[in-house]
C-alpha angles and dihedrals in degrees: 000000000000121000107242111245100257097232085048081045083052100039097052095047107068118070107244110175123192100273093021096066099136100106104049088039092058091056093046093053092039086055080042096074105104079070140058097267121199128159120209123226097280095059091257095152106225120199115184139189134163098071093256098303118162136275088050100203105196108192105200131202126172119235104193121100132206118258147126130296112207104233094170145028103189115210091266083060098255111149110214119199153185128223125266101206122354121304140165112246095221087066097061094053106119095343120140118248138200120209120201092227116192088258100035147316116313112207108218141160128235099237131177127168120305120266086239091068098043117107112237096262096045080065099058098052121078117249124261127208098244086062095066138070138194113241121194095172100257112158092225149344090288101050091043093044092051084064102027141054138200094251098038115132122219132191128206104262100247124147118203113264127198113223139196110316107345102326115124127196124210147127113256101036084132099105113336083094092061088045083053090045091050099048095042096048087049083052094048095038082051093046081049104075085262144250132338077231133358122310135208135197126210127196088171130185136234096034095143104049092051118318080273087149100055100045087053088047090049087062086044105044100027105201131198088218131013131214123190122202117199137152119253135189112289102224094212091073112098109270099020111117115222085200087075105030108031136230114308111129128175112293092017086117121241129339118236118205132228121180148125088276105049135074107274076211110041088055089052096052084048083056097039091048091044092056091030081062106033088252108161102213141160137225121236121184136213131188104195121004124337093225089240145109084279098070089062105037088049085063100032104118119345085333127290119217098250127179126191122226112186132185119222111249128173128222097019122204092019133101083250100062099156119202126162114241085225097061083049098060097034081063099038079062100042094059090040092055088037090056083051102052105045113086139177087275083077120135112199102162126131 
């Protein structure tokens, strides 16, 4: 088992829902401090190098994470919620919870009724959310409502875990692990003697709920080219079809996108730089957007080239997100060389 980078250890562990940010973003800006760091009015995080030299490259991972918002605490003390992000509710049955209380963290579990209880035909129907509660134990309204308020977020309670070779479970890992990316490729590319021309990095908010972060950075930070990282479905999990997703396993290095609405060239100077560097990497295509950080930063402005560079991660959207260290790193290389690369001789037209 491989030992977890400690600022990815540091990055996964702190519930950060889209919108409540604040405490993964404050790790990320504090790691941030070999750059000119900057936030814009929205909390994106923003790290720079390169004194304003063209072409300006801004690599842009989301920090938020998805996760629950308490909209009720009923008189016997139950907190009901919404989500926060899209989950399956299967996932949230009997799962431990934090809640960021407005003194602290509560610690509380997603209950329903028992199965016991159920009539036949309840158990065969799948759950819905509005079927569950968070329970912290208090004995009635006024106890819960001195720790928690309608508004608060909560997380699933879920540490990071090595596994077998370099794999690493978490929560979080979408997309924690392309915040990382971006920050680490920004510290190598800086170690490295630099860009060709000036380099961001981007943790930015409010992916989740509608890649409302990266549209607002794009007007902040104002790149010349654009590089999401995001996580994407890894095809060597049971049930994923390779036929519609391609061919990017654990382990495979970093996925390279190619689509209608992403730069023909920027994708060919990721796969240059790839080979240029012995990176191993897939293709993966898309016909219309990627549902990521990449659909809004491509029509920011009056459009900005933007490519898409994704790790492969099992169970999304789920406390058991599953990468392999190996396809990380690989990427955290591949944007570094690429930042360095890339010089003011670009041509970027369409």
């Amino acid at each position: 088992m491989s030992p977890i980078p400690p600022l990815l250890e540091k990055l996964l562990r702190p519930g950060a829902t889209s919108g409540y940010e604040g405490p993964a973003a404050d790790v990320w800006r504090a790691e941030a401090s070999f750059a000119a760091v900057s936030s814009d009015g929205l909390g994106s995080s923003i790290a720079r190098i390169g004194a304003n030299r063209a072409p300006l490259v801004a690599v842009v991972g989301h920090i938020d994470e998805i996760g629950l918002i308490v909209t009720h605490i009923d008189e016997k003390g139950f907190i009901w919620f919404a989500p926060v992000g899209g989950w399956d509710p299967q996932i949230l049955v009997g799962q431990r919870v934090e809640i960021r209380g407005k003194d602290g963290p509560v610690m509380g579990v997603v209950g329903r009724k028992p199965i016991h209880l159920l009539e036949a035909d309840q158990r065969k129907k799948v759950v819905e959310l509005k079927s569950m509660h968070i329970d912290i134990g208090a004995a009635d309204r006024d106890e819960a409502a001195a720790l928690i308020r309608v508004g608060d977020p909560a997380v699933i309670a879920a540490e990071p875990v090595p596994m077998l070779g370099e794999r690493l479970v978490s929560k979080a890992m979408d997309n924690r692990l392309g915040a990382y990316v971006a920050l680490e490729s920004l510290r190598r590319c800086h170690e490295n003697g630099g860009p060709g021309g000036s380099f961001a990095a981007v943790a930015a908010v409010q992916e989740e709920i509608g890649l409302f972060g990266a549209r607002t950075a794009a007007f902040e930070v104002r790149p010349d080219i654009a590089i999401a990282v995001d996580v994407t479905h890894a095809t060597d999990a049971p049930g994923v079809d390779e036929k519609e997703l391609g061919t990017s396993p654990l382990g495979s290095g970093p996925v390279i996108g190619r689509g209608s609405t992403l730069s023909p060239k920027v994708f060919e100077l990721l796969a240059e730089t790839a080979e240029a560097e012995g990176i191993e990497y897939s293709i993966a295509a898309s016909g219309r957007g990627t549902s990521t950080d990449a659909d809004v930063l491509q029509i920011s402005r009056a459009g900005i080239p933007t490519g898409l560079v994704s790790i492969p991660l099992r169970y999304m959207h789920s406390p058991v997100e599953m990468c392999d260290l190996g396809d990380v790193q690989a990427t955290v290389a591949l944007l570094a060389a690429f930042a360095s690369r890339v010089d003011s001789d670009v041509d970027l037209s369409r």
